[in-house]
C-alpha positions as CSV (number, residue, x, y, z in Angstrom):
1,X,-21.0,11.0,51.2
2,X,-23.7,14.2,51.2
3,X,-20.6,15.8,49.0
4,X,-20.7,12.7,46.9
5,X,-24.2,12.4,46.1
6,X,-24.7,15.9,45.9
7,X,-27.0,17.0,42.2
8,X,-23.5,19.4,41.2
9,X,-21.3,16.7,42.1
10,X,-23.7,13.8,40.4
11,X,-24.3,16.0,37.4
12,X,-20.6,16.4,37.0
13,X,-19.9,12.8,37.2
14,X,-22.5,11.8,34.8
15,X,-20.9,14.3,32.1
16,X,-17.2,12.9,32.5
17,X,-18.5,9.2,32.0
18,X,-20.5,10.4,28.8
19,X,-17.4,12.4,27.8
20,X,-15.2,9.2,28.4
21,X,-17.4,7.1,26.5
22,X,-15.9,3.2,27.0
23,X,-17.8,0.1,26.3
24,X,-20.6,-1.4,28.2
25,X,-20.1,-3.4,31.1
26,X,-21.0,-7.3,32.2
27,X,-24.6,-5.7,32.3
28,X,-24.8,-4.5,28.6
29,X,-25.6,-0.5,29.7
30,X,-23.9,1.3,27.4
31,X,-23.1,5.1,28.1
32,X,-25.6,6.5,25.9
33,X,-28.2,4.7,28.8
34,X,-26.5,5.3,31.7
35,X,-28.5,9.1,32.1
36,X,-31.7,7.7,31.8
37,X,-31.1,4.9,34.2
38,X,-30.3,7.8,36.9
39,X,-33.3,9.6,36.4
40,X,-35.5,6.4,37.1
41,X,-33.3,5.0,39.6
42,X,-31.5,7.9,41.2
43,X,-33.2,8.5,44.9
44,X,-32.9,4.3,44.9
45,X,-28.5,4.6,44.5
46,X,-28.6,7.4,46.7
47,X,-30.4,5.8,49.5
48,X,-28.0,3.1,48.9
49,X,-25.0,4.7,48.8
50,X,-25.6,7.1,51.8
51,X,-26.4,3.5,53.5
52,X,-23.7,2.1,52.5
53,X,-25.5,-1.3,50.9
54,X,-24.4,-0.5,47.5
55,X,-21.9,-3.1,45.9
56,X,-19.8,-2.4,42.4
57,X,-20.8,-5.4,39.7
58,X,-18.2,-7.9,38.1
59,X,-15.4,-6.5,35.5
60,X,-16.3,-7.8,32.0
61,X,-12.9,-9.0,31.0
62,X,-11.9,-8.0,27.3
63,X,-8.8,-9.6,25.4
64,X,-6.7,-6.9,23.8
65,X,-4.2,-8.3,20.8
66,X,-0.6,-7.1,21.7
67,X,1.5,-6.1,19.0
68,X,4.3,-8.5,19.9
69,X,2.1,-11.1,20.3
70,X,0.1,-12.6,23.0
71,X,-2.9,-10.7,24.8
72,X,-3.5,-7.8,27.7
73,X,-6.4,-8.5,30.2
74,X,-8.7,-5.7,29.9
75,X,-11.3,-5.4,33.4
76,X,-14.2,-3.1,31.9
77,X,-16.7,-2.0,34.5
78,X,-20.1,-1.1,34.2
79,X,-21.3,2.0,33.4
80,X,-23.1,2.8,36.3
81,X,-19.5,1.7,38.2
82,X,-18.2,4.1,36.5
83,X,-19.9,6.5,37.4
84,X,-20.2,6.1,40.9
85,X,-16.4,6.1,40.9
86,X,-16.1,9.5,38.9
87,X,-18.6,11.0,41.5
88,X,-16.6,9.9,44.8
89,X,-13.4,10.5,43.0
90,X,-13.9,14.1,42.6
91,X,-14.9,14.7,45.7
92,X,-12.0,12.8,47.4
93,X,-9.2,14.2,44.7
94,X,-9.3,17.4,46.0
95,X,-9.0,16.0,49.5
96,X,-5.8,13.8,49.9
97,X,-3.9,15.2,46.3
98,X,-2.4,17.7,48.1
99,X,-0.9,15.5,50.5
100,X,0.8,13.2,48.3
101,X,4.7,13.4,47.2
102,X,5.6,15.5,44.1
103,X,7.5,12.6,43.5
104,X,4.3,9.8,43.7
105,X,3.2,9.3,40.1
106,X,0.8,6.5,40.0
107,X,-2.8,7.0,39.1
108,X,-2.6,10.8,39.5
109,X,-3.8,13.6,37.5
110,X,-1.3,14.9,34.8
111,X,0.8,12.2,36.0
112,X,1.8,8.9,35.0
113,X,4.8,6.8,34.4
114,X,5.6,8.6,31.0
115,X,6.0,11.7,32.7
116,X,7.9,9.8,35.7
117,X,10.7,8.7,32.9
118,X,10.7,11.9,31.5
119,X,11.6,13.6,34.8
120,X,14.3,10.6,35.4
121,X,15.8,11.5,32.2
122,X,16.5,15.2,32.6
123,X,18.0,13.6,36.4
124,X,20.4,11.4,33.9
125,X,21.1,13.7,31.2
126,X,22.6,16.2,34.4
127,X,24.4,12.9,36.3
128,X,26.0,12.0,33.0
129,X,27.1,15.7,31.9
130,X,28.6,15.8,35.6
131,X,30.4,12.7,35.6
132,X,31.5,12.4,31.3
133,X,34.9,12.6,31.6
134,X,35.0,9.4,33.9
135,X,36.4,6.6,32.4
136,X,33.8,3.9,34.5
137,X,31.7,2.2,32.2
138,X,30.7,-0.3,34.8
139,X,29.5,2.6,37.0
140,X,26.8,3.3,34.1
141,X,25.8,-0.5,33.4
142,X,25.0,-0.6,37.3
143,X,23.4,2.4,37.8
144,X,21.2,1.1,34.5
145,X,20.3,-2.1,36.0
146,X,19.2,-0.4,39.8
147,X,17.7,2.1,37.8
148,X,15.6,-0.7,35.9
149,X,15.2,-2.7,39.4
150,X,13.8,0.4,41.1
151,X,10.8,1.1,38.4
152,X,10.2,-2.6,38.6
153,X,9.9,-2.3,41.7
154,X,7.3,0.6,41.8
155,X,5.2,-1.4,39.0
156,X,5.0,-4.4,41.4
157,X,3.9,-2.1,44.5
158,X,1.7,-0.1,42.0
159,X,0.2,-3.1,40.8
160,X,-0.9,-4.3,44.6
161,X,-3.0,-7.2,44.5
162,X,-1.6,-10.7,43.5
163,X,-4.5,-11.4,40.8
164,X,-3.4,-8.1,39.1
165,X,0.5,-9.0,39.6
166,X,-0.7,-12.1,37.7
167,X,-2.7,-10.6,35.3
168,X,0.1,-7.7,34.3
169,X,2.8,-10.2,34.3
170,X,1.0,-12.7,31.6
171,X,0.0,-9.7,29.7
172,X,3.9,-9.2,29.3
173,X,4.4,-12.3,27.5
174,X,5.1,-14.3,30.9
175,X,4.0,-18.0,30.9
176,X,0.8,-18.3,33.2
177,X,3.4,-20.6,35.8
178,X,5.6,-18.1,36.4
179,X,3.0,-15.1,36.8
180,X,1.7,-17.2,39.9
181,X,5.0,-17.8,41.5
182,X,5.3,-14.3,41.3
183,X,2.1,-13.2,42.6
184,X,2.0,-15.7,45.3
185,X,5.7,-14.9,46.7
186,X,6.1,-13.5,50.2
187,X,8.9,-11.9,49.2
188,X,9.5,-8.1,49.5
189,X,9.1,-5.8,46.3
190,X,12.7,-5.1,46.3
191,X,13.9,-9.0,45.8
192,X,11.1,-9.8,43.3
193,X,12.1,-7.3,41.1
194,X,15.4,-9.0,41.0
195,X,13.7,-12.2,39.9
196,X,14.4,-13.9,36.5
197,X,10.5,-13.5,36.0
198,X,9.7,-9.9,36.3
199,X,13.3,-9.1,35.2
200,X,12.3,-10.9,31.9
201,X,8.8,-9.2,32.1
202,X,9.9,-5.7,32.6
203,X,13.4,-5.7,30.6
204,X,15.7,-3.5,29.2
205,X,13.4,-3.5,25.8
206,X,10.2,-2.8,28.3
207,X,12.0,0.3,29.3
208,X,12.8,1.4,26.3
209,X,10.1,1.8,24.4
210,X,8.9,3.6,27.3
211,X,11.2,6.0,26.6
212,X,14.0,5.6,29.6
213,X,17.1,6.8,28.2
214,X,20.5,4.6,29.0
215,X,23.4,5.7,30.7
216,X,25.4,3.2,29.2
217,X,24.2,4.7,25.9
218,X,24.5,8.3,27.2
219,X,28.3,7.5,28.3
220,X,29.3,5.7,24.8
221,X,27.9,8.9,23.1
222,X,30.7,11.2,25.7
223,X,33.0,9.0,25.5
């Protein structure tokens, strides 16, 4: 925590939330006032944070039209929020990055699920230059679908907790009903991503326009 509050460390923190810009929180402090704020209240969030009484505010929750219809759930914190999370993530960051997998992707730096399908990609390009003169097309339609039930599956444990299952699923077009069967299931990650819901969430069209290539497609083109 002395690393956290630290004046380079704060300093720092303060610059990347101006840089980021965003929109105010449930408080109305919009970036532009969150600078001034610290040099008021400063030694007050320090003491409180080195004491560990300080608690984050609410999310404002925003509405964001989706071009197929239908609404994302936006959670916009405060500014201040914000900033105390830049400030301990740069500190931690440096800490625990290195222990991670090269092959973890969520909510890294210079890594996300773009550059996850990418990476799958060049793994199927190679599988399906091996194995083109097979004549197995139902080899490729299952390898698609566990493919499609294995990223599903890393959204659902990515996602974590059951209010942002919910909240991720209904942003997907899923009626509000199914969402919370979903999110209130005891099943494991690997049998809900099997389920008609998140399979109708996440589909083959999901995938696609994220960019997943298709080794159905890729052995029709070989073939």
């Amino acid at each position: 925590m002395e690393l956290i509050v630290s004046n380079s460390n704060v300093v720092s923190a303060c610059k990347r939330v101006e840089q980021n810009k965003g929109a105010a929180g449930i408080d109305g402090m919009r970036v532009g006032e969150l600078r001034p704020y610290l040099h008021v209240h400063w030694a007050e969030l320090k003491q409180s944070l080195l004491s560990g009484t300080c608690r984050p505010s609410p999310v404002r929750r925003h509405e964001i039209p989706k071009p197929g219809g239908g609404v994302r759930l936006l959670g916009i914190p405060t500014a201040l929020d914000r900033f105390i999370q830049q400030a301990v993530l740069q500190v931690l960051t440096p800490l625990f990055e290195p222990t991670f997998s090269e092959h973890s992707y969520g909510f890294r730096p210079g890594k996300s699920m773009a550059s996850r399908i990418r990476e799958l990609n060049s793994y199927l390009r190679g599988w399906m230059g091996y194995y083109r003169i097979a004549r197995t097309p139902s080899v490729c339609q299952e390898m698609d679908q566990w493919i499609r039930r294995r990223l599903r599956m890393c959204l659902l444990k990515q996602w974590k907790r059951p209010k942002t299952v919910r909240r991720n699923l209904v942003a997907l077009g899923i009626p509000d009903e199914w969402a919370q069967k979903i999110s209130g299931s005891r099943k494991a990650y690997w049998r809900l991503a099997n389920t008609p819901q998140v399979n109708k969430a996440l589909g083959i069209a999901h995938w696609r326009n994220q960019g997943l290539l298709s080794l159905t497609d890729l052995y029709a083109q070989n073939s």
